[in-house]
N, C-alpha and C positions, 0 to 999 in steps of 0.2 A: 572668419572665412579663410579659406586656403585655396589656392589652385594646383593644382596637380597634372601629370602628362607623363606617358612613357617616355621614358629616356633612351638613348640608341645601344645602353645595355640592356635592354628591356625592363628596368626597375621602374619604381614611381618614385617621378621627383616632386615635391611640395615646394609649392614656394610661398612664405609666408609673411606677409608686407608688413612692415615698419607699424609700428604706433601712429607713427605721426603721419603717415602716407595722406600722401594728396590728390593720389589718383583712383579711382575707380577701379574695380576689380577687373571689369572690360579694357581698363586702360594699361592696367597692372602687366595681363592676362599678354595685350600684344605687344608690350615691351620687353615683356621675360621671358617668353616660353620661345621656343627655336621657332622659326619657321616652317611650315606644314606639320607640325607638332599640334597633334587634339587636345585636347585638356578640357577640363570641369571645376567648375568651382563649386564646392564645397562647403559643409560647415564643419566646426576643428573637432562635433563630437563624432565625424565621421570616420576621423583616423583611428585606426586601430591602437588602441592603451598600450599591448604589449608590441617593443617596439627592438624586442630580441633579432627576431628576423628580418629588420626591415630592407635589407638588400634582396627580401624575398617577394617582397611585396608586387600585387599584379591589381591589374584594376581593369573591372568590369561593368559596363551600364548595369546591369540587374542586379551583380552581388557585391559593387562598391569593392574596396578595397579587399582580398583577402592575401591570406601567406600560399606560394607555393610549394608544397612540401617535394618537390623533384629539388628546388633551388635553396630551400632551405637545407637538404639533404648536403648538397652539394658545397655549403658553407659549414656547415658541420664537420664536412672531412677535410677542409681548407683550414678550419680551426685547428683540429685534432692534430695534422700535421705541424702548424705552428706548436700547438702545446709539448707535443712528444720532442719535437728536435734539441731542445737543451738535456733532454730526459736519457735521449738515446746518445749525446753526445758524452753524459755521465757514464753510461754502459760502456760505451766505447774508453773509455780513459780508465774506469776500473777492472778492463778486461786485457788491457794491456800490463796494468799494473799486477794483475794478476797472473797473468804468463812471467813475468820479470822474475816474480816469485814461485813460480812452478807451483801456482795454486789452481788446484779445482775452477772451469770456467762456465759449466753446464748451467748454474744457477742463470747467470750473465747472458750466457745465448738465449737462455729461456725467456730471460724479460726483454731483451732486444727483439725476439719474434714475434713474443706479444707486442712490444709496442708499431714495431710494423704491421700487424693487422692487426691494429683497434679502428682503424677507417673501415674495415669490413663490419664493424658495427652497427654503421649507419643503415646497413640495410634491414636489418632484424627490428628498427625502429619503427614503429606503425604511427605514432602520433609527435608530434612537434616537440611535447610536452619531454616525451624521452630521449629526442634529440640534442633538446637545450641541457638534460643532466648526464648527457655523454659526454664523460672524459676517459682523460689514459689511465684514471684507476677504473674504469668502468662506469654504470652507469650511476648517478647515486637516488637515492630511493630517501 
């Protein structure tokens, strides 16, 4: 069993009691969960298995836990930007290096603009599934 409740980032928090617990899930329930916080207790095979997007997660009485793809979108390009920033900091260092040497830099801009719009990717994405294989080489298949 688990209990669960929106959280005031609007995620769902699980909380998941000990082995050894001694109290009750009703007891669990008003000891853990914030104050004026709803919550449901659960059984553990109602969490969803893929737990890629779980900062996406939303919870509803009728369709129980599903992913938000507005918030999974939104994690996606908070990724893509962690991913890219060493990527583009390469660019930048071989782009300087390359002026030093009065070498051709067109290549260099080219992959620095791609990697500044690869977040525009995220919207071309229809399902989660394309989401999760969005990276800065693109998507992989």
């Amino acid at each position: 069993m688990r209990i669960i409740y929106q959280n005031d980032k609007g995620e769902v928090s699980v909380i998941i009691p000990a082995p050894d617990c001694r109290y009750s899930m009703e007891e669990l329930s008003k000891k853990c969960v914030p104050e004026g916080k709803n919550y449901k207790i659960i059984e553990d095979s109602d969490l969803p298995k893929d737990r890629f997007f779980r900062n996406a997660w939303e919870y509803d009485d009728e369709e129980g836990i599903t992913v938000s793809f507005t918030k999974a979108q939104e994690l996606t390009k908070g990724r893509l930007r962690a991913e890219r920033l060493p990527l583009l900091q390469e660019q930048d260092y071989l782009f300087l290096i390359a002026l030093e040497k009065g070498e051709d830099t067109k290549q260099i801009v080219e992959e620095k603009q791609r990697l500044r719009d690869i977040t525009s990717k995220v919207e071309l994405c229809k399902t989660l599934e394309e989401l999760k294989t969005l990276n800065c080489k693109g998507i992989v298949k």
